[in-house]
Structure formats: C-alpha cells, structure tokens
C-alpha positions as CSV (number, residue, x, y, z in Angstrom):
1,X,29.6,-75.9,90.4
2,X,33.0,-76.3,90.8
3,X,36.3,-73.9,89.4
4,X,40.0,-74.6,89.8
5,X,42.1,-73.5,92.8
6,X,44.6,-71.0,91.5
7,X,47.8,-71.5,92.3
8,X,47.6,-75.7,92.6
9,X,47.2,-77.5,89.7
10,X,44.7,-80.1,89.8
11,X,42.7,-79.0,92.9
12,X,39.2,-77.7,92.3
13,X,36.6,-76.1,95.0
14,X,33.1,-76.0,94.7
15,X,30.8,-73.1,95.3
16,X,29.5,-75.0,98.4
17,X,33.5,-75.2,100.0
18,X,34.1,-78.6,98.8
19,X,38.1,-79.0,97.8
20,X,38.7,-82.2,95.4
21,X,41.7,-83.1,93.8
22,X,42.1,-85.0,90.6
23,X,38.5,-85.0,91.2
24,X,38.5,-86.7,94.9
25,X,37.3,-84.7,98.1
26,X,40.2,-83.4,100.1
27,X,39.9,-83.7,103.9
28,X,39.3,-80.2,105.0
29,X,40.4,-79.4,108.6
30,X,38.2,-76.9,111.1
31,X,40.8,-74.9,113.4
32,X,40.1,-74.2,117.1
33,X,38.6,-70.7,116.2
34,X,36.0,-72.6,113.3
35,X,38.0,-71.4,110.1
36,X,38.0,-74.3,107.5
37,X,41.8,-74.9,105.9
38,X,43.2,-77.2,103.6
39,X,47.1,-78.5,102.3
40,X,47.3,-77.7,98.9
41,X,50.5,-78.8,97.2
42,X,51.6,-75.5,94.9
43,X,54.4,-74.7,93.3
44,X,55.9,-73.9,96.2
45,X,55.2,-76.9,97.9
46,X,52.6,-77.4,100.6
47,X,50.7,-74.5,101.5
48,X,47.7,-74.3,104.3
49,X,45.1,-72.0,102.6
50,X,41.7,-71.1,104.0
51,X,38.7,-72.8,102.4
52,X,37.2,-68.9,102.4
53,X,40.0,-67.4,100.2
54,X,40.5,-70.5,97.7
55,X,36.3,-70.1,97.3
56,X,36.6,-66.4,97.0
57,X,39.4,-66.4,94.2
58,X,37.9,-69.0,92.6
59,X,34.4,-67.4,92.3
60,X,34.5,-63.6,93.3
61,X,38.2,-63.0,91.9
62,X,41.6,-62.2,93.1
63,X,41.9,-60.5,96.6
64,X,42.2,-56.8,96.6
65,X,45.0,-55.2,98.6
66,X,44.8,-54.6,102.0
67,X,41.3,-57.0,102.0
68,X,40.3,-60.1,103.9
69,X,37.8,-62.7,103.4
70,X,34.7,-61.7,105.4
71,X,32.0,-64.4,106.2
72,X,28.6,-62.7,105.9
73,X,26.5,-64.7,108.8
74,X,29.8,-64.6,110.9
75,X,30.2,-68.2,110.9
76,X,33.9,-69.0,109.8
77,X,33.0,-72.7,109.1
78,X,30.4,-71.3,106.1
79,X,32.4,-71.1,103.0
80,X,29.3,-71.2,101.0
81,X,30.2,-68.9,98.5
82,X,27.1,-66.6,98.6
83,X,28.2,-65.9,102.0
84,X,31.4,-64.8,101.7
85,X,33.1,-61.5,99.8
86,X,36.2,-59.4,100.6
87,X,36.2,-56.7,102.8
88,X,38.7,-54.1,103.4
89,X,41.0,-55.3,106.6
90,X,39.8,-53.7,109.8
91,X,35.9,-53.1,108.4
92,X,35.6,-56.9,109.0
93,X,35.6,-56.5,113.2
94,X,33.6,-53.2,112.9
95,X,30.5,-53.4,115.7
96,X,32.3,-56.0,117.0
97,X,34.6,-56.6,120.2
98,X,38.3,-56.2,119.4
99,X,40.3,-59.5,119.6
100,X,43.5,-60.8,118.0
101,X,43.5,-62.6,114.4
102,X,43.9,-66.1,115.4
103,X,44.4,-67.9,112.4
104,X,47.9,-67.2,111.7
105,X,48.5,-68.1,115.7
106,X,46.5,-71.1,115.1
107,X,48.4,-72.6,112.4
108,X,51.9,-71.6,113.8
109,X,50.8,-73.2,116.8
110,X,49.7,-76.6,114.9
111,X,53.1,-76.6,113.5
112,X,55.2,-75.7,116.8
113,X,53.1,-78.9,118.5
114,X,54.2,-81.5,115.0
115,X,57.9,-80.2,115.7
116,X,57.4,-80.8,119.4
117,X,56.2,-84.5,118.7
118,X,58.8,-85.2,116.3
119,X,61.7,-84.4,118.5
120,X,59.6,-86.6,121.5
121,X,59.4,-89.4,118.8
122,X,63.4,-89.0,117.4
123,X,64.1,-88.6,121.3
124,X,62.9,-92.3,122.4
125,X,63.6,-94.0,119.6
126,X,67.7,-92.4,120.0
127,X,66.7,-94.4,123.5
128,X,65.8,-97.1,122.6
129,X,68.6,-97.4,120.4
130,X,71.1,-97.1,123.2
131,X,69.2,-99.4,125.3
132,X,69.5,-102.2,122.9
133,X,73.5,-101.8,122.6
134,X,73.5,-102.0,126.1
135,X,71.6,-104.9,126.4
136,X,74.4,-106.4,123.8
137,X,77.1,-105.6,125.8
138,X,75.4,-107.1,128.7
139,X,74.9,-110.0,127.2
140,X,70.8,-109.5,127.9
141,X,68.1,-110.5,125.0
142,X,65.4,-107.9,124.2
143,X,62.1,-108.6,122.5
C-alpha cells in the first residue's frame, strides 16, 4: 500500500519503506548509525528526511510535539510501518545506555565532507588553470 509523502508533491512511500516518485523507486541511503534517509525536493527545496518519519506521517499521522520516531525491534534500517510509532523524546533510550543522537551529526557531517571535496575539486582545477597559462607563456604544449 502506498500514501503520499506530505510535504513533496509527487513522492509516495509504501508501508514497507519504499519511497517512489512519479511512481519510480527513489535510492534510499543507510547512514553510518543504520537510519534509512532520502532527498525529497519540497517546497523548500531539497530536504534529507528519514524513511521512519515520511512512513509514520504518511500512515500513523502527523508527529506529536516533543515525539520521535521509535523503531519497535530497535533496528533503525526497519521502516516497516508496523514496526514503527512515535514516542515521546527521551522514552525512546529508556533501559538503554545513554549515547548522543547521531543523525543530525551524521548528516551535518555528510554535508561538511561534499563542501570539503568541492573546494579540493575548485582548488586543482584553479591549478590547473594557471598551469596551462604558464605553459603559454613558456611557449610549452600541454595535452
């Protein structure tokens, strides 16, 4: 069964975490820490949303306040959504050892590393640039 994605027209998800748009799969992407997330294209523009959320407001309903997307079995690649509901933030960890919410970190840290890669790229072709007008000037063919 499949439901739109709110927020992003034309995107639908499936009850089993499939995303599609205009009908055709989306890649879906695992982070380091097993969450599932996906570029949407909103009004906004593009937006990284977690598989578990778009499957939760699609089928449960919008999130309450102060709640986060708990994954029954504890496995945050299962976005089936019988195993997912929302949980009041904190009650999620309960029982379990204290450690830092990743996900945003995760995400921030994808991005910083694109940025970092783009510079390296802009940086070598900016020298490879200047070595080709020195080359001209030295009279020197390049290939």
């Amino acid at each position: 069964m499949r439901a739109p994605v709110r927020r992003a027209e034309g995107y639908e998800v499936s009850d089993k975490g499939e995303v599609f748009r205009d009908g055709q799969p989306v890649k879906v992407s695992s982070l380091e820490s097993g969450y599932k997330v996906v570029n949407v294209y909103t009004a906004d523009g593009w937006r990284t949303l977690t598989v578990a959320r778009i499957v939760l407001e699609a089928f449960i309903g919008p999130k309450p306040p102060a709640h986060e997307a708990r994954h029954v079995d504890g496995d945050p690649s299962n976005c089936v959504a019988t195993n997912l509901c929302w949980e009041p933030r904190g009650r999620n960890r309960i029982g379990k050892p204290h450690k830092p919410d990743t996900l945003g970190h995760e995400l921030k840290d994808k991005r910083r590393k694109k940025r970092e890669n783009k510079k390296k790229v802009d940086e070598l072709k900016a020298m490879k640039r200047q070595l080709r007008r020195m080359a001209e000037e030295l009279g020197v063919e390049m290939e």
